[in-house]
N, C-alpha and C positions, 0 to 999 in steps of 0.2 A: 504494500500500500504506500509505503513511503516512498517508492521509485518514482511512481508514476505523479505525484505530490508536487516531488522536486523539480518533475521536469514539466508541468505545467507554471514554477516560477515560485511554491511554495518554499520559503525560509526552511533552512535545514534541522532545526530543534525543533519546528511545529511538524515536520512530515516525520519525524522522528515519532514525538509523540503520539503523534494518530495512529500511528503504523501501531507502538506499544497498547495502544488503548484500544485497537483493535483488538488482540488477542487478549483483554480481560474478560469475556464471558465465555471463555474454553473452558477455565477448568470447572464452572458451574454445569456449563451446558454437559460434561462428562461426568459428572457427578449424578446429572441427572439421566443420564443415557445408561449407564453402570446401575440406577436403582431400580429404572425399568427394565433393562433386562434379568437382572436380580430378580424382580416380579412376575415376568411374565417369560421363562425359560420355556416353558413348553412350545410355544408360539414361533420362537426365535427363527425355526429350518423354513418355516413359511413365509416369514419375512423377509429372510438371506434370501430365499428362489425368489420370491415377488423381485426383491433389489436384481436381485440375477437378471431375469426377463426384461425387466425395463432396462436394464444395460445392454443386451443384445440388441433391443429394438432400438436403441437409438443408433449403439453401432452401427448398425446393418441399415435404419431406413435415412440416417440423417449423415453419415462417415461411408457410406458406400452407392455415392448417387447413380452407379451404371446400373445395379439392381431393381430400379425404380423407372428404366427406361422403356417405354411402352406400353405404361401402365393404367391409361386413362381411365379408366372402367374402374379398379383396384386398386389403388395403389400397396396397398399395405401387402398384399396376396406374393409378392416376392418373399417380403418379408418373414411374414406367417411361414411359408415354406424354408424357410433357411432355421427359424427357428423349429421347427419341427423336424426337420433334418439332424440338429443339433441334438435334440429331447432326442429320435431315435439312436442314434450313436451312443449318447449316456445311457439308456439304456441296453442298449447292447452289450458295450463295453462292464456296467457292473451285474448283470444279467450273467453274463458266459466266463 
C-alpha cells in the first residue's frame, strides 16, 4: 500500500503509516477466523471445495479466454466441462 502512496506524491512517513495501519485488523480478523473454525470443524471440507470451485471457475472462465470462444448460447458450458473433467480425474485418481 505504501508503494503505490508514494508514487502518486504521498510524503514518505504518511505512506509509511497507512501501509502499517493497514495491517492492524489481521490479527483480529485471525483470531476471528481460528474461532470459527474452532466452531464449526465439521463444515470446514465443504467450505475448502466451495473455495476450490470458485477458484477453478475463475481460472478457467476469466484466466483462460480461448475457452470461452464460440460461446454465444453458453458461455459458462466450456467451463462446467473442464470443471467436470477435473471432478472426474479426482475421482479417478482416489477411487483406483
Amino acid at each position: 500500500m505504501a508503494l503505490p502512496m508514494m508514487r502518486e506524491g504521498c510524503p514518505r512517513a504518511r505512506a509509511f503509516f497507512a501501509g502499517q495501519a493497514s495491517g492492524l485488523v489481521e490479527p483480529a480478523a485471525a483470531l476471528i477466523g481460528a474461532l470459527t473454525v474452532a466452531r464449526t470443524e465439521i463444515l470446514l471440507p465443504y467450505a475448502l471445495a466451495f473455495a476450490a470451485g470458485a477458484m477453478i471457475l475463475v481460472a478457467v472462465h476469466e484466466l483462460i479466454p480461448g475457452c470461452r470462444e464460440n460461446t454465444e448460447g453458453s458461455p459458462y458450458l466450456p467451463t462446467m466441462g473442464i470443471i467436470a473433467g477435473f471432478a472426474l480425474m479426482m475421482l479417478l485418481d482416489t477411487a483406483l
